[in-house]
DSSP file (Angstrom, degrees, kcal/mol; ACC not computed):
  #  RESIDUE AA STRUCTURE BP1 BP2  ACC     N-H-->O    O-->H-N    N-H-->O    O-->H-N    TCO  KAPPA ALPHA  PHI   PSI    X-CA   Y-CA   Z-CA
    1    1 A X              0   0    0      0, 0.0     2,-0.2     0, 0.0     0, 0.0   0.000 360.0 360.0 360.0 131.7  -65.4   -4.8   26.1
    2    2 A X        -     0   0    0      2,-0.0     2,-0.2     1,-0.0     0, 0.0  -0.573 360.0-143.4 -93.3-178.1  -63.5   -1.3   26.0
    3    3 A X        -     0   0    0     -2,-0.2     2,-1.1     2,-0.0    -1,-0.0  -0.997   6.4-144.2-122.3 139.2  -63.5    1.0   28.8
    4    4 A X        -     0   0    0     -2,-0.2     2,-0.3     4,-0.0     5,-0.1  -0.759   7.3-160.7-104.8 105.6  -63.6    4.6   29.3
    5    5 A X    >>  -     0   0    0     -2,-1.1     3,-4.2     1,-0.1     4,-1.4  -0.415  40.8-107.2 -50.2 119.9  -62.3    7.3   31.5
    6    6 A X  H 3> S+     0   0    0     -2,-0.3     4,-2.1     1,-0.2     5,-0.2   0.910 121.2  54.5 -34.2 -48.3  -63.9   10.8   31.8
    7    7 A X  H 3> S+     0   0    0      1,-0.2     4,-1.1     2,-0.2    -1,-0.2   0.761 104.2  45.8 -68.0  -1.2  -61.1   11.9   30.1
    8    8 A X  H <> S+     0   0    0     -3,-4.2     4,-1.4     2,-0.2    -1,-0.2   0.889 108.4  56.6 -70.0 -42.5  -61.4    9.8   27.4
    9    9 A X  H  X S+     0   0    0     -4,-1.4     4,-2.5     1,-0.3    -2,-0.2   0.744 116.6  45.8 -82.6 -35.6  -65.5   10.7   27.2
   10   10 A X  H  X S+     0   0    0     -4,-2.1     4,-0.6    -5,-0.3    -1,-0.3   0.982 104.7  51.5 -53.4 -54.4  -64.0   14.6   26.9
   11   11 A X  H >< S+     0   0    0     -4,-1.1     3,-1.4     1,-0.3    -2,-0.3   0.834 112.9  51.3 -89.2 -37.1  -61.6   14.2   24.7
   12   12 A X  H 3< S+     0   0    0     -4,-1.4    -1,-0.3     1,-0.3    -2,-0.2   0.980 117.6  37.2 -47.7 -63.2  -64.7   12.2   22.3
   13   13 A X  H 3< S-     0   0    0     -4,-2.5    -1,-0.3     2,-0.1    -2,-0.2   0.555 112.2-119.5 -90.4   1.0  -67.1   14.8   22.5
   14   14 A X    <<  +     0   0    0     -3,-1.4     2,-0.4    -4,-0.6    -3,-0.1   0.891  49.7 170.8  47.1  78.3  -64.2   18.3   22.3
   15   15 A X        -     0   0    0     -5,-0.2    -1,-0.3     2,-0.0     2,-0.2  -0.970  24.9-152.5 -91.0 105.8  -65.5   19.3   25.5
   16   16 A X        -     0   0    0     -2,-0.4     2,-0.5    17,-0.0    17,-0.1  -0.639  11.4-163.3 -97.3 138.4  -63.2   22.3   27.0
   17   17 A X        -     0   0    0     -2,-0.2     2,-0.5    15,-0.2    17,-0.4  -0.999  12.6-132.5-145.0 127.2  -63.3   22.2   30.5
   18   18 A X        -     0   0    0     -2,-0.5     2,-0.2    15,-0.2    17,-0.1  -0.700  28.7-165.6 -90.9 123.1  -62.2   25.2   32.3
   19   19 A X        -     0   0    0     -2,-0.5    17,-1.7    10,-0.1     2,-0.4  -0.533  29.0-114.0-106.4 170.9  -59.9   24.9   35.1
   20   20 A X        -     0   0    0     -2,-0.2    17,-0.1    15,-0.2    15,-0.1  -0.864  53.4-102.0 -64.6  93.5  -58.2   26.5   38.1
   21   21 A X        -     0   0    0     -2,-0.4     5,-0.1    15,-0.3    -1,-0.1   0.088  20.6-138.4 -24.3 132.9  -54.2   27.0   37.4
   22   22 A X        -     0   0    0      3,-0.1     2,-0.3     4,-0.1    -1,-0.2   0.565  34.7-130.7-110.8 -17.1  -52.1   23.9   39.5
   23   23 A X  S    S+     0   0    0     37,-0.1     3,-0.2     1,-0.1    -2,-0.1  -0.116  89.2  81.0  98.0 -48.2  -49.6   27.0   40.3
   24   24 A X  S    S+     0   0    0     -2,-0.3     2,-0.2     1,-0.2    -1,-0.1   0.572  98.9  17.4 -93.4 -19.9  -46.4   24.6   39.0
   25   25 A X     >  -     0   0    0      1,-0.1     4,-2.0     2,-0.1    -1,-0.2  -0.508  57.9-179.9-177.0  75.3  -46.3   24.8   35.2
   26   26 A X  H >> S+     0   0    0      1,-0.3     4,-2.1     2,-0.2     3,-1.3   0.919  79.8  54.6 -76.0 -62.1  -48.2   27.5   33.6
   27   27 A X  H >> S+     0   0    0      1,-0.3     4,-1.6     2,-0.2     3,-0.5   0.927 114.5  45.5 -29.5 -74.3  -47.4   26.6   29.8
   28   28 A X  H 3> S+     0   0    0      1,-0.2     4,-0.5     2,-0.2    -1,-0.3   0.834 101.3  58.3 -64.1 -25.3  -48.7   23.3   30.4
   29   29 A X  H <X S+     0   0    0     -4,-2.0     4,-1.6    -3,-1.3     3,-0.3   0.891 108.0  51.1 -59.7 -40.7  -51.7   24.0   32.2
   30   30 A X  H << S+     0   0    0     -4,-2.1   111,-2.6    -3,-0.5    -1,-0.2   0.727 104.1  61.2 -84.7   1.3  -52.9   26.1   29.1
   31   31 A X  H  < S+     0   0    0     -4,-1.6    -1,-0.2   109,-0.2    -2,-0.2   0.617 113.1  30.6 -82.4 -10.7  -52.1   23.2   27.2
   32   32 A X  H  < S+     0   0    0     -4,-0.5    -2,-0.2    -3,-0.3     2,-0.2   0.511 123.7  14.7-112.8   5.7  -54.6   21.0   29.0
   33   33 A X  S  < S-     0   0    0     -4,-1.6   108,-1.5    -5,-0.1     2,-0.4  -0.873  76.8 -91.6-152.2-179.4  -57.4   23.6   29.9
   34   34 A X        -     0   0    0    -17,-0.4   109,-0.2   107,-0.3    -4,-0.1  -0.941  49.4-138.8-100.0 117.5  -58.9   26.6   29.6
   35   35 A X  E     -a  143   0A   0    107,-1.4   109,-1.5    -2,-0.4     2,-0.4  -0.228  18.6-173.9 -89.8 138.0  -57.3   28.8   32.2
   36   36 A X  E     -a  144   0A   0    -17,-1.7   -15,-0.3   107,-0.2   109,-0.2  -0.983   6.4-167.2-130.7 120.6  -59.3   31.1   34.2
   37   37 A X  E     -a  145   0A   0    107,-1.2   109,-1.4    -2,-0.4     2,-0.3  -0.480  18.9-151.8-124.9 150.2  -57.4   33.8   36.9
   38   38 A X  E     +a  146   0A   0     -2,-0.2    16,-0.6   107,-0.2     2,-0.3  -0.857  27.7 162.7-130.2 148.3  -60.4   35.4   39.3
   39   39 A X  E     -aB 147  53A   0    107,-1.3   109,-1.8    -2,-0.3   110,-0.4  -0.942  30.2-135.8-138.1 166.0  -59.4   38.8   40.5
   40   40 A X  E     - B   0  52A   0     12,-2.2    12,-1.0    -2,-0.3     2,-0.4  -0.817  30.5-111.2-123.8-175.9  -61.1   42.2   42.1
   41   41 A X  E     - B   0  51A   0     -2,-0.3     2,-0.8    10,-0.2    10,-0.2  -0.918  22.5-165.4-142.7 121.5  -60.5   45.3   41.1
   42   42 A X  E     - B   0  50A   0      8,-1.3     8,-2.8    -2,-0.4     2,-0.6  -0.938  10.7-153.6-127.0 116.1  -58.9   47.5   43.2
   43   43 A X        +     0   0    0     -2,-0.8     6,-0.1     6,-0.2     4,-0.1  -0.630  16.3 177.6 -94.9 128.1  -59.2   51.3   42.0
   44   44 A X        -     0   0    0     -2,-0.6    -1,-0.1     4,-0.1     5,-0.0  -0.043  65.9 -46.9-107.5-149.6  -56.3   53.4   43.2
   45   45 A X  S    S+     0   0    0      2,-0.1     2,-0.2    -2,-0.0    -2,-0.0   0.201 124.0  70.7 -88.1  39.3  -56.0   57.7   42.0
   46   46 A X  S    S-     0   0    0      2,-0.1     3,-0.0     1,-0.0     0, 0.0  -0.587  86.9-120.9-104.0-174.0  -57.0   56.4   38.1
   47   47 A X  S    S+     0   0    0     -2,-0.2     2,-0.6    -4,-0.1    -2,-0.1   0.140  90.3  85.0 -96.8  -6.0  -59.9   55.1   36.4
   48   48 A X  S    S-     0   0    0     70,-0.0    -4,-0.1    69,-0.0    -2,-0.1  -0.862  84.4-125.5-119.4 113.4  -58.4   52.0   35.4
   49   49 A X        -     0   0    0     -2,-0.6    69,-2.3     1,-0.1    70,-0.3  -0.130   9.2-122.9 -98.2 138.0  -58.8   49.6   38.3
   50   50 A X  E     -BC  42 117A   0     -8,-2.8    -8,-1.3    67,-0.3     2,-0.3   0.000  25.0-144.4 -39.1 144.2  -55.6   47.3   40.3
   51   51 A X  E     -BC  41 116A   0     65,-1.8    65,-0.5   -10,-0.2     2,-0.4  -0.756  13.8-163.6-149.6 137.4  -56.5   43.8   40.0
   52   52 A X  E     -B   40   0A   0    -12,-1.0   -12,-2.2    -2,-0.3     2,-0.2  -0.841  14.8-159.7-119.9 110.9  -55.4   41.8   43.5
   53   53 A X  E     -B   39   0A   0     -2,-0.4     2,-0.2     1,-0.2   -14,-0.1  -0.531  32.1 -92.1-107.3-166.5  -55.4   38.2   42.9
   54   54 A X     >  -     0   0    0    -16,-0.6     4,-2.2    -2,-0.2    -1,-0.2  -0.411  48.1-118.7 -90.0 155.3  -55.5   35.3   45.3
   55   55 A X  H  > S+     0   0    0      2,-0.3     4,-1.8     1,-0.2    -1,-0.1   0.810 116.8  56.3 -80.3 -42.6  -51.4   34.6   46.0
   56   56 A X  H >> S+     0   0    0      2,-0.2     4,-0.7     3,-0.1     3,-0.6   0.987 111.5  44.0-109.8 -91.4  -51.7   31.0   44.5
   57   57 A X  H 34 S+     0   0    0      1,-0.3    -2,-0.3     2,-0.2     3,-0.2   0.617 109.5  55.2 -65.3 -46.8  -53.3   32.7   41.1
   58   58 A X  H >X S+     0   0    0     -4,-2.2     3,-1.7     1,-0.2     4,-0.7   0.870 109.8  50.8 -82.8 -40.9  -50.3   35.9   40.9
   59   59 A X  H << S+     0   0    0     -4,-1.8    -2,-0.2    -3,-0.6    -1,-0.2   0.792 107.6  47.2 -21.4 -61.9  -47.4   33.1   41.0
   60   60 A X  T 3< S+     0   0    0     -4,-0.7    -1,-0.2     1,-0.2    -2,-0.2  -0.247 115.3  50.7-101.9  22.8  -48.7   31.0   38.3
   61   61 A X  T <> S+     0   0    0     -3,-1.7     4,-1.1     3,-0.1    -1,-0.2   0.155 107.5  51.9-121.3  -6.1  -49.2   34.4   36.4
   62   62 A X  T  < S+     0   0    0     -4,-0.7     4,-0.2     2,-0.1    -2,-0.2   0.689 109.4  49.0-111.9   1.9  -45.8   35.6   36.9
   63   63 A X  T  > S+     0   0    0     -5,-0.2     4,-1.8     2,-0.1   -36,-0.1   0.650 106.7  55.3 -98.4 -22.2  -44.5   32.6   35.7
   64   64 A X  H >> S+     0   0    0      2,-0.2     4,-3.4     1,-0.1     3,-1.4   0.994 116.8  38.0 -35.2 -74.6  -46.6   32.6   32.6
   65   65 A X  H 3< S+     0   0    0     -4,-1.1    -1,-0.1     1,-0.2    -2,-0.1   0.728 109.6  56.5 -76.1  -7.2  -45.4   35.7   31.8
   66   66 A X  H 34 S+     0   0    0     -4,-0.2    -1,-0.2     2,-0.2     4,-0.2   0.655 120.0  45.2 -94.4 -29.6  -41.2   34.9   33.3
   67   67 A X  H << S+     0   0    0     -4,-1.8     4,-0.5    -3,-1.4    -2,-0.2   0.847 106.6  55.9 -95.8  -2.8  -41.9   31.7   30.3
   68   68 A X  S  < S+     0   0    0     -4,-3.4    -2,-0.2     1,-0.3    -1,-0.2   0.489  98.4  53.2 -91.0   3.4  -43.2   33.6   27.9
   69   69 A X  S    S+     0   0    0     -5,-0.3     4,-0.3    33,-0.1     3,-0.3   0.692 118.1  43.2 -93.9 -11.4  -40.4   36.1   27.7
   70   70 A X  S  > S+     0   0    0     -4,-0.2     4,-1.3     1,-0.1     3,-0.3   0.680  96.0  79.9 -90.1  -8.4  -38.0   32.6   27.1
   71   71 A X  H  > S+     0   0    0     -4,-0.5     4,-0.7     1,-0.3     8,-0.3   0.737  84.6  55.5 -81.4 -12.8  -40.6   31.0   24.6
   72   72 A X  H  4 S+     0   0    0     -3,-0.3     7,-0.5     6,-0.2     3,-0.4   0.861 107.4  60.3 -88.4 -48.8  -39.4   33.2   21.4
   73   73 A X  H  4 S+     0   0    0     -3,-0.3    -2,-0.2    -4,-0.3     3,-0.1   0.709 111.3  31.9  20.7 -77.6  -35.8   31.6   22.3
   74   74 A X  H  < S+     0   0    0     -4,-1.3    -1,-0.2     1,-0.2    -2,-0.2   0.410 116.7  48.2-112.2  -6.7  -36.7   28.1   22.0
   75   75 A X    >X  -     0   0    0     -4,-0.7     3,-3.2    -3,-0.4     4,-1.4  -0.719  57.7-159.7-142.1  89.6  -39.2   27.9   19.3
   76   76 A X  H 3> S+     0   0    0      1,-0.2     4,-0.5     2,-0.2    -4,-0.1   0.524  93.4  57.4 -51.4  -7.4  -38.7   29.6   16.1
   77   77 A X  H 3> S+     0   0    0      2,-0.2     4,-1.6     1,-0.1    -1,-0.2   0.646 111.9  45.6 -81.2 -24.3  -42.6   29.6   15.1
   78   78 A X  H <> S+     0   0    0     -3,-3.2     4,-4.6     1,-0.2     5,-0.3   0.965 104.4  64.1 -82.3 -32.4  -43.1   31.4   18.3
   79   79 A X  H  < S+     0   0    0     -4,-1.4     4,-0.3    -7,-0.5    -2,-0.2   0.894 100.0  47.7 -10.1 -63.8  -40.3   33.5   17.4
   80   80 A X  H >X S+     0   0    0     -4,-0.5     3,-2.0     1,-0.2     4,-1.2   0.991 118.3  42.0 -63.3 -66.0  -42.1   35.0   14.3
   81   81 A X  H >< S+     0   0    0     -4,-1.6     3,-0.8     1,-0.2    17,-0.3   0.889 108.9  60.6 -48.4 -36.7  -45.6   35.8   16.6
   82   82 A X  T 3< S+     0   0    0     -4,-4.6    17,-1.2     1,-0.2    -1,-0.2   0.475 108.2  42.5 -65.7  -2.9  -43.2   37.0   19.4
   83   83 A X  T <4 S+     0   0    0     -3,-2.0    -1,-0.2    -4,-0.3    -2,-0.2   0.594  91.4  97.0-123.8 -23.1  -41.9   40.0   16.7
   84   84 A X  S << S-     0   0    0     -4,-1.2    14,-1.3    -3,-0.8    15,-0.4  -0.220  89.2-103.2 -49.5 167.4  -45.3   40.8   15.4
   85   85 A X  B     -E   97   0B   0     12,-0.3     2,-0.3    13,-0.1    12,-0.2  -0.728  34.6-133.8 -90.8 151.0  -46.8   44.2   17.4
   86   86 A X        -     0   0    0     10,-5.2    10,-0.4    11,-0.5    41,-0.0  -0.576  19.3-105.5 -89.0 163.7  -49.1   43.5   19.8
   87   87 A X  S    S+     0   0    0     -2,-0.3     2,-0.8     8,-0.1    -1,-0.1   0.491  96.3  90.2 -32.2 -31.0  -52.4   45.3   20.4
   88   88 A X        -     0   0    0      8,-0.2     8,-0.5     9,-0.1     2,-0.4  -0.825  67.4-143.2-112.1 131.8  -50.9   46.9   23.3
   89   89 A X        -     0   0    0     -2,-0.8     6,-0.2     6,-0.1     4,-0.1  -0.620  15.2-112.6 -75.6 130.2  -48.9   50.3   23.4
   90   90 A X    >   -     0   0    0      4,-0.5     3,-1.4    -2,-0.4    -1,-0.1   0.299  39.3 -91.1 -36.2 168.5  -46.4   51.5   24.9
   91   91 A X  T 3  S+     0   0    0      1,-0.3    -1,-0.1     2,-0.1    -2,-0.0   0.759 128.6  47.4 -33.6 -39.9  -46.2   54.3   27.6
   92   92 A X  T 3  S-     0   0    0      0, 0.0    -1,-0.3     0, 0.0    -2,-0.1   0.444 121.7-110.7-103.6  -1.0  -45.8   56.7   25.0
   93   93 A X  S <  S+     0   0    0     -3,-1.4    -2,-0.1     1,-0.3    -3,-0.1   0.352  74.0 134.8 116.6   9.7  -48.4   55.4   23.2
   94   94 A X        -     0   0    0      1,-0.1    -4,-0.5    -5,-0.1     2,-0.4   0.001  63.2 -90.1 -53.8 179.6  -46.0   53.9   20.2
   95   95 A X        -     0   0    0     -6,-0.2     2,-0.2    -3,-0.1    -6,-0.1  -0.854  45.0-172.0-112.7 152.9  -46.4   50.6   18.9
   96   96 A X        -     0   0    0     -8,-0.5   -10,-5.2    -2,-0.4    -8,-0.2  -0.799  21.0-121.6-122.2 152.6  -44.5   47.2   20.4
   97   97 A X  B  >  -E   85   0B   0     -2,-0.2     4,-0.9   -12,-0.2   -11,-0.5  -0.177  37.2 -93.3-107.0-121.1  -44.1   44.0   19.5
   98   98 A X  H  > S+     0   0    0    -14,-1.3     4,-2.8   -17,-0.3     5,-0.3   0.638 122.3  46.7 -68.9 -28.0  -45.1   41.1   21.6
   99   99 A X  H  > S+     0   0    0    -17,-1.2     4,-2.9   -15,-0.4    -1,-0.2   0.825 104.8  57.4 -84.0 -12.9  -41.9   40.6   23.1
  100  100 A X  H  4 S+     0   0    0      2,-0.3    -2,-0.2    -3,-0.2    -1,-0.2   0.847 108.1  51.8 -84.3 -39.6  -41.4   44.0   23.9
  101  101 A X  H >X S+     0   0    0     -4,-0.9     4,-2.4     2,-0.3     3,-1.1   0.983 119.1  34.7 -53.5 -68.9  -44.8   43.6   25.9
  102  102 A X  H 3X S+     0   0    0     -4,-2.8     4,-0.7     1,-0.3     5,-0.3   0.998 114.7  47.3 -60.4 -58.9  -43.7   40.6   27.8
  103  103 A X  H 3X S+     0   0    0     -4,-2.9     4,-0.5    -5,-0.3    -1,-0.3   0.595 116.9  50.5 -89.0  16.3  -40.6   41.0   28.3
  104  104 A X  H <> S+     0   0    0     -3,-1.1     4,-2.3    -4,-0.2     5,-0.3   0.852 112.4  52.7 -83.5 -75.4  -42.0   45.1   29.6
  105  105 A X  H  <>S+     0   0    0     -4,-2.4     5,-1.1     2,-0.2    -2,-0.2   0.305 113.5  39.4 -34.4  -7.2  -44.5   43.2   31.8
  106  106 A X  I ><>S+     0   0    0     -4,-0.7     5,-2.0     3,-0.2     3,-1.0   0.722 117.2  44.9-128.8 -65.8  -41.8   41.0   33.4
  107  107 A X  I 3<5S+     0   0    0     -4,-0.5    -2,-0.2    -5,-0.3     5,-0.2   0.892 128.6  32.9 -51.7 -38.2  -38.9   43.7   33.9
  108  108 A X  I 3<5S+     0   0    0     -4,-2.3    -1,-0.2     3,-0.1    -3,-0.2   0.390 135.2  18.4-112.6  -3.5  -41.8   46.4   35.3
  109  109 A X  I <>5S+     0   0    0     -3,-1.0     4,-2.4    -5,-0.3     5,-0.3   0.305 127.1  37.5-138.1 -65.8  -44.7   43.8   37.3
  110  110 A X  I  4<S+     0   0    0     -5,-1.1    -3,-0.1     1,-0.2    -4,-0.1   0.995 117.4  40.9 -67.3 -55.5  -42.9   40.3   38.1
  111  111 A X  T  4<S+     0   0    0     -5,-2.0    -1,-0.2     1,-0.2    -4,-0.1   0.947 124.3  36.7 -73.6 -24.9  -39.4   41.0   39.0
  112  112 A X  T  4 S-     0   0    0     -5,-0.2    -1,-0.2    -3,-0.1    -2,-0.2   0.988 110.6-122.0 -79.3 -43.2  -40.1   44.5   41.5
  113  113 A X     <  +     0   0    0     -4,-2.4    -3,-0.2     1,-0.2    -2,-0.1   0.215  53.5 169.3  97.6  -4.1  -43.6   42.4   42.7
  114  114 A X        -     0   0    0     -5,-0.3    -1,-0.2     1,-0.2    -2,-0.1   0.125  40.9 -98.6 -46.0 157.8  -46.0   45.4   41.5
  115  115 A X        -     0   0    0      1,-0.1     2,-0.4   -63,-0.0    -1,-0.2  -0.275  34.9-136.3 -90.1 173.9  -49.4   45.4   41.1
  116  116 A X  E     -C   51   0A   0    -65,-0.5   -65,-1.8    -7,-0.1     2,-0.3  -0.864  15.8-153.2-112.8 155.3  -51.0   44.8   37.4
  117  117 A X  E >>  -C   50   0A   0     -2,-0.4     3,-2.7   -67,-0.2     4,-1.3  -0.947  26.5-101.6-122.1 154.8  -53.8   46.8   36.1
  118  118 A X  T 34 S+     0   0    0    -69,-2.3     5,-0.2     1,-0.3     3,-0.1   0.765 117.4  56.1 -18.6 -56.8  -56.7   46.0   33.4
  119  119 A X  T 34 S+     0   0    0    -70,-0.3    -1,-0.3     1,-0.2     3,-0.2   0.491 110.4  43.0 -92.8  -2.4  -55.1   47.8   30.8
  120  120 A X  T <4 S+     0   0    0     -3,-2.7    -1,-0.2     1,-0.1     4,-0.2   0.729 117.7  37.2 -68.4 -41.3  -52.0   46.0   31.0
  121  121 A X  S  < S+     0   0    0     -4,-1.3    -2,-0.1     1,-0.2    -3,-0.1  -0.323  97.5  90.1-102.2  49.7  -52.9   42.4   31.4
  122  122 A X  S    S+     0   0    0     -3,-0.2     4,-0.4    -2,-0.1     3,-0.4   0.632  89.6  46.0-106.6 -35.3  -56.0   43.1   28.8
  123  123 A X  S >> S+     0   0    0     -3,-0.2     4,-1.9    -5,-0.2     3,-0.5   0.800  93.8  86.6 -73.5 -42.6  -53.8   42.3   25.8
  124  124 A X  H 3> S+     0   0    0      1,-0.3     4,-1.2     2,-0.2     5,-0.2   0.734  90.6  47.0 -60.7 -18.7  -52.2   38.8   27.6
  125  125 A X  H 3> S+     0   0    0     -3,-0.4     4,-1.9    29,-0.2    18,-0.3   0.916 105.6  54.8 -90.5 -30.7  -55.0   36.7   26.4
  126  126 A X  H <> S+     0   0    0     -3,-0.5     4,-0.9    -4,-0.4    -2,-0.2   0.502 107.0  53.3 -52.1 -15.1  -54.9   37.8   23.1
  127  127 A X  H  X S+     0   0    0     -4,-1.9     4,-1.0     2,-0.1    -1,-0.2   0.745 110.0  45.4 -93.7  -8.8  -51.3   36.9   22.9
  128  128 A X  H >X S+     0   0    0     -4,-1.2     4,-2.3     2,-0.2     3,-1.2   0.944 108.7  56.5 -62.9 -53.5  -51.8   33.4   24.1
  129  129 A X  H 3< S+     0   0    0     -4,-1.9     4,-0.4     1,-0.3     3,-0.2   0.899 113.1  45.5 -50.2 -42.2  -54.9   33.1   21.6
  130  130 A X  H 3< S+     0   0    0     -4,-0.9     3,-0.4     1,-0.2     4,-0.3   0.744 107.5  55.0 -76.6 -17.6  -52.1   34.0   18.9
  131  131 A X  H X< S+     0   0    0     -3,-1.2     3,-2.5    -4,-1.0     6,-0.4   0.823  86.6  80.0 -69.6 -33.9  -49.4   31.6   20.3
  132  132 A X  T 3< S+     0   0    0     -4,-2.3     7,-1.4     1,-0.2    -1,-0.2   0.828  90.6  49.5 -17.8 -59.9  -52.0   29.0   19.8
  133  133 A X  T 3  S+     0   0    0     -4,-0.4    -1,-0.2    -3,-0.4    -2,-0.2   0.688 105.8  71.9 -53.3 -27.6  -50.8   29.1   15.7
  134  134 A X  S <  S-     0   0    0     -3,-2.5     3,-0.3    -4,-0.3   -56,-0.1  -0.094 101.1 -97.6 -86.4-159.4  -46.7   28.7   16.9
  135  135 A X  S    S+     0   0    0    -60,-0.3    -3,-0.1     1,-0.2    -1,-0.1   0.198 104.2  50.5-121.6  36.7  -45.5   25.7   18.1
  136  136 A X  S    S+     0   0    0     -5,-0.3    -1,-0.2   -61,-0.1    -4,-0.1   0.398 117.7  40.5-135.3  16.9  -45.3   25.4   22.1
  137  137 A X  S >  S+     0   0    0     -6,-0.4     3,-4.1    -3,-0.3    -2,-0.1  -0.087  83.9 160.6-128.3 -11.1  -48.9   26.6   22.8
  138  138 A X  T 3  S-     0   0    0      1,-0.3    -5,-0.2    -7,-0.1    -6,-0.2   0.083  78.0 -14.1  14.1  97.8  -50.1   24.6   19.8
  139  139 A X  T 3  S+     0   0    0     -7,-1.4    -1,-0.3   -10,-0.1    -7,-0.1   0.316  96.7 161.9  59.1  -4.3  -53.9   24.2   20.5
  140  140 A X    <   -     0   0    0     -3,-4.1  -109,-0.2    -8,-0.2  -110,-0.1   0.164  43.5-103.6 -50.4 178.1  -53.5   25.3   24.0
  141  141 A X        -     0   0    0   -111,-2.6  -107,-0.3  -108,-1.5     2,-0.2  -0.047  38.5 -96.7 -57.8-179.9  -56.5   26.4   25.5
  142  142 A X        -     0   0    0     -2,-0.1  -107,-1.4    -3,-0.0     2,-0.4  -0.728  28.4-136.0-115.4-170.7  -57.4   30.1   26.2
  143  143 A X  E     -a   35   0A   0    -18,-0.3  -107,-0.2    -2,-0.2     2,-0.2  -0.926  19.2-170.5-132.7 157.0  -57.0   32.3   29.4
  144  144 A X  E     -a   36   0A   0   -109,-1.5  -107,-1.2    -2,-0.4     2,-0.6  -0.906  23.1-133.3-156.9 127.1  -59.2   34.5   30.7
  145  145 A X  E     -a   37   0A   0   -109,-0.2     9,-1.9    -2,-0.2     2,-0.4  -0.926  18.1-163.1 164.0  81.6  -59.5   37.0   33.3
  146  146 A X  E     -aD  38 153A   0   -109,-1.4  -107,-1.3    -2,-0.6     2,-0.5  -0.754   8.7-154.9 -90.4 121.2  -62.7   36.8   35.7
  147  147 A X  E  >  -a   39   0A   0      5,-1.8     4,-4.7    -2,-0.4     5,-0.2  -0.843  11.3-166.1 -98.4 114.9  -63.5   40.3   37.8
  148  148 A X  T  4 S+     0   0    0   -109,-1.8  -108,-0.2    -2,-0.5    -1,-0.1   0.746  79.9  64.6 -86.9 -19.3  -65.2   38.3   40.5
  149  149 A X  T  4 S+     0   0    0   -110,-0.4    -1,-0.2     1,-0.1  -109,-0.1   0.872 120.2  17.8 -46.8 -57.1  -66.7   41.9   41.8
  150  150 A X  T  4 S-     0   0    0      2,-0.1    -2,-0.2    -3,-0.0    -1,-0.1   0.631 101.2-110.7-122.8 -49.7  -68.8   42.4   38.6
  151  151 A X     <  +     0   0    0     -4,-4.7    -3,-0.1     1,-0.2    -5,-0.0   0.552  69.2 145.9 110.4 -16.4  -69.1   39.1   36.8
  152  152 A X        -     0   0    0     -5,-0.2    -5,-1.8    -6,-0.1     2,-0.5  -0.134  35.2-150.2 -59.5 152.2  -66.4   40.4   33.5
  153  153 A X  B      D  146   0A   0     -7,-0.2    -7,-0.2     1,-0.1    -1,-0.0  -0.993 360.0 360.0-123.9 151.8  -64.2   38.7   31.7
  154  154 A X              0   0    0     -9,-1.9   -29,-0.2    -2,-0.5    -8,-0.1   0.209 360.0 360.0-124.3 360.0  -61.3   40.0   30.2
């Protein structure tokens, strides 16, 4: 007679279960889940709204983004995605390419502590979705961006 674990009974049926971030090991978490950040929206003198997460939640996103500027480094299939342009433009409204993004995001939000806004971190799940194809996010899950105000997802 076998037996089975709930994880087992997922893993049969390719059930994605979205989790809460464990704060320690961001890269691995989106390799076992689908990762979901809650925010609000905090509107400063723009239109394009702050978003103030829970302390726990901003950590384990500024260490996302502190492995994803090493991850091009250490794995030459991420390499290649990490040198396409991203979606998102620069200040001056040229185009960059993914690393230029992270490694922007990291030098200009993680290392002073500054806040991030929608229209920066709008692009970060669409470069995970595309790290998915290299090979250290392999299959990962995706990440997501909940405005707990409103009910969005980003």
């Amino acid at each position: 007679m076998s037996t089975f674990n709930l994880e087992d009974i997922f893993t049969n049926l390719n059930i994605t279960v979205q989790a809460k971030p464990s704060r320690l090991d961001p890269l691995s978490d989106l390799q076992r889940n689908n990762m979901r950040l809650d925010y609000s929206a905090r509107y400063g003198k723009t239109s394009v709204p702050f978003m103030d997460f829970s302390k726990g939640d901003r950590r384990w996103l500024d260490f996302l983004i502190e492995e994803l500027t090493m991850i091009a480094d250490v794995y030459p299939a991420d390499k290649i995605i990490m040198l396409g342009y991203s979606t998102a433009k620069r200040g001056t409204g040229g185009k960059q390419t993914w690393r230029q993004y992270v490694d922007g995001l990291y030098a200009d939000k993680v290392l002073p502590r500054k806040d991030y806004s929608e229209a920066q971190l709008k692009h970060l799940p669409t470069l995970i979705n595309e790290l998915r194809a290299g090979k250290r996010l392999a299959g990962c899950g995706m990440l997501e961006f909940y405005n707990v105000s409103n009910g969005n997802t980003h």
